[in-house]
Structure formats: C-alpha cells, structure tokens
C-alpha positions as CSV (number, residue, x, y, z in Angstrom):
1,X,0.0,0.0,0.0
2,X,1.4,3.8,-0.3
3,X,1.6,4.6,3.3
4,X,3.8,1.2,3.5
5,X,5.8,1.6,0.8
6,X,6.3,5.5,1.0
7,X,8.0,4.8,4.3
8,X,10.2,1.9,3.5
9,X,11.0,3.1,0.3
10,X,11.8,6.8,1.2
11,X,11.9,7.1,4.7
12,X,13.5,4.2,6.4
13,X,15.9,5.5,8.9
14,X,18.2,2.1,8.6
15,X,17.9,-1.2,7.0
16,X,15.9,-4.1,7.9
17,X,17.0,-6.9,8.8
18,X,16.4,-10.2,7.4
19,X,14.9,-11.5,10.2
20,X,12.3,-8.8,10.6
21,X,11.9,-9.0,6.8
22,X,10.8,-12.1,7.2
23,X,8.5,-11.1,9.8
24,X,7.0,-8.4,8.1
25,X,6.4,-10.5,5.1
26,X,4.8,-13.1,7.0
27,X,2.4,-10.6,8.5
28,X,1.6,-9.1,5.0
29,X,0.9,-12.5,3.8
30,X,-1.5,-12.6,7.4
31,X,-2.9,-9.2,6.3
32,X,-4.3,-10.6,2.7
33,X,-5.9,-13.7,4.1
34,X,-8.8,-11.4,5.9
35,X,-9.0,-13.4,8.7
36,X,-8.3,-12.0,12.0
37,X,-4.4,-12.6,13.0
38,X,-2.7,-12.7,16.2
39,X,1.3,-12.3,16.9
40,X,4.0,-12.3,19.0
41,X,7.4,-10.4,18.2
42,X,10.6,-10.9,20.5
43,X,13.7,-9.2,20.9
44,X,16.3,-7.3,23.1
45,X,15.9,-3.4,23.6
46,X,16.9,-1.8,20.5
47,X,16.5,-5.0,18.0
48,X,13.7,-3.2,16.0
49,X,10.3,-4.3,17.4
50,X,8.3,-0.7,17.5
51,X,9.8,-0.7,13.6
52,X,8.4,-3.9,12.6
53,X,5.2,-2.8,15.1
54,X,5.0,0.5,12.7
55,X,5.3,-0.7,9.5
56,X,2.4,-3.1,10.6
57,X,0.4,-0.6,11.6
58,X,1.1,1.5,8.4
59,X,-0.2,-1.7,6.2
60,X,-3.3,-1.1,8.1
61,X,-3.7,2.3,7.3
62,X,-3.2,1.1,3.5
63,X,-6.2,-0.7,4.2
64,X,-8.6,1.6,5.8
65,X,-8.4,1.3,9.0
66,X,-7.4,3.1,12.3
67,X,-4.2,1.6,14.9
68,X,-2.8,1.8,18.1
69,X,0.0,1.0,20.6
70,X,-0.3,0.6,24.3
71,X,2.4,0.3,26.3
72,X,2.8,-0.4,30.2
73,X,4.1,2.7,31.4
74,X,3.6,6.6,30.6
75,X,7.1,6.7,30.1
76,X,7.6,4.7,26.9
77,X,4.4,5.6,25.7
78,X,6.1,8.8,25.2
79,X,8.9,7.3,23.8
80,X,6.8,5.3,21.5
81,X,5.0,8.2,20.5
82,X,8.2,10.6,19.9
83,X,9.5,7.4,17.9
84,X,6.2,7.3,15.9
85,X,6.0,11.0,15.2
86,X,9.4,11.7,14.0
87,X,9.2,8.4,11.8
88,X,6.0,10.0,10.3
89,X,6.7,13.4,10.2
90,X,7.3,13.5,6.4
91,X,4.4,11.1,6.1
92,X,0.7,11.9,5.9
93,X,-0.1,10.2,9.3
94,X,-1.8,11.9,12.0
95,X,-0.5,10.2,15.9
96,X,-1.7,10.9,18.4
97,X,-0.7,10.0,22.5
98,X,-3.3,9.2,25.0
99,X,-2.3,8.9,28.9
100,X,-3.5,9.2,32.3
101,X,-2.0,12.5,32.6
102,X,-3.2,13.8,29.5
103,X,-5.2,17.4,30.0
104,X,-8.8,17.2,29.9
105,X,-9.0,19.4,27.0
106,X,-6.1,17.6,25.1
107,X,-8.2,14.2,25.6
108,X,-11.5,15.6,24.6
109,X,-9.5,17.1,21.7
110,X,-8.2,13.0,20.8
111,X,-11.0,11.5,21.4
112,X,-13.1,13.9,19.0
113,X,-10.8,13.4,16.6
114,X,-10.2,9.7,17.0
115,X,-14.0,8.7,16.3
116,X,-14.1,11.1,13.9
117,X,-11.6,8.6,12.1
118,X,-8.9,11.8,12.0
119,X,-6.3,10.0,13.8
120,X,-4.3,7.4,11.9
121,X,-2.0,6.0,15.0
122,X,-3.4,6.4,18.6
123,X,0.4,5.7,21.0
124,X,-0.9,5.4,24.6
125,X,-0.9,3.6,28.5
126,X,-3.8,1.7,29.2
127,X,-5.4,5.0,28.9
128,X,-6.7,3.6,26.1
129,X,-8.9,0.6,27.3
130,X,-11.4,3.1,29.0
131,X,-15.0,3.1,28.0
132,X,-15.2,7.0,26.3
133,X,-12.1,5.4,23.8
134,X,-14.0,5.1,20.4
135,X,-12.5,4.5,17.0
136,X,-14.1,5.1,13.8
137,X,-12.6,1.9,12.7
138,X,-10.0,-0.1,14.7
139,X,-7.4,-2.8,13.0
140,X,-4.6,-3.0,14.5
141,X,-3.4,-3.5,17.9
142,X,0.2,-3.4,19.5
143,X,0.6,-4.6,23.0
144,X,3.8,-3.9,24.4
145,X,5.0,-6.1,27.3
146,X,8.2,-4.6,28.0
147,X,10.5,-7.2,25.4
148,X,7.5,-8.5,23.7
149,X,5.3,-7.0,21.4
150,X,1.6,-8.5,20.5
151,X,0.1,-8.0,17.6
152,X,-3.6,-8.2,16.7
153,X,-5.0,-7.2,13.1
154,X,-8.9,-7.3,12.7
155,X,-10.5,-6.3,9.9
156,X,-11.4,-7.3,6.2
C-alpha cells in the first residue's frame, strides 16, 4: 500500500534486517488472508520491534483502518510516540498519544478526533482501554510487554 511503501521506500531510517523482513512478510501475507491474525514479536531493547510494530500498523492504514499501541508505562508511551512522530513526520499520518495525565481538554480534543476517524495511529498507556475510547474503525493492535510486542490485526 502507499503509506507502506512510501516509508520503506523513502523514509526508512536504517535497514531491515532479514529476520524482521521475514517477519513483516509473514504478516503481510496474514494481512491478505482477511482473517483476524494474532502475533508475537521478541527481541532485546533496541532489535527493531516498534519498527516492525509500525510498518504493521502502516499496512493497516493502507487498508482503511485506524491503529494503536499501548504500552505499560507513561514513560515509553512517550517514547513510543516521539519514535512514531518523527518516523511519520514527512508522512501523511496523523499520531496521536493518550495517557493518564493527559489534559482534559487535550483528551476531549483526541478522542473527537479519533472517532471522527482523523487520527491514523493512537500511542498510549492503558489509557486507552477506557470506555469513552471510540474509534471510527480499529485494525490493529500493539501490546507492548516490555520485550514482547503483540500483535492483533482485525479487519477485512
């Protein structure tokens, strides 16, 4: 799709390696089959999970749908969504970042625009599992378990 290949093609910070290649092309392969899919990505600090996370998450923008990433702590949520952000920043991807200590007005402000289908990539704590949380359409789901990463595409 454009959003995927835009990225990788133009915007890919370093190289893949083959290992997450072959994880990526197992999950695009997952993607086409319209079934729901369920995954789990392991790896030291720094190996390139949020990468392959994103670049999942960008094949479900290509498809129509809304993602997002929750992470266990405020802290990397942040860090998550500074990653996101820059990665996107030449891209036409609209991330967002949702957590406990977001302002009022900020979160009325997200989730107005997040059922309103106006944000692509929703980066937040579990934040995120409360009721008032509505996407316009939901397809992708990153759970990160400090050193593992779950992965849950939806949609057809």
């Amino acid at each position: 799709g454009e959003h995927f290949n835009t990225y990788y093609n133009n915007y890919m910070p370093f190289e893949l390696t083959n290992a997450q290649k072959r994880v990526l092309k197992e999950i695009r392969m997952d993607v086409k089959t319209g079934k729901q899919m369920n995954r789990l990505i392991q790896g030291e600090v720094g190996s390139g999970k949020t990468m392959v996370a994103m670049l999942s998450m960008l094949l479900c923008l290509d498809n129509g749908h809304q993602a997002c990433i929750m992470a266990p702590t405020e802290i990397l949520a942040i860090q998550h969504g500074i990653s996101i952000t820059e990665w996107m920043e030449n891209m036409n991807v609209n991330v967002a970042l949702l957590t406990g200590s977001t302002t009022k007005k900020n979160r009325t402000e997200i989730l107005r625009k997040l059922a309103a289908g106006e944000i692509d990539i929703l980066v937040g704590t579990h934040a995120l599992l409360e009721e008032d949380v509505a996407f316009q359409k939901l397809g992708f789901v990153v759970i990160d378990e400090q050193g593992l990463l779950k992965m849950k595409f939806h949609y057809k």
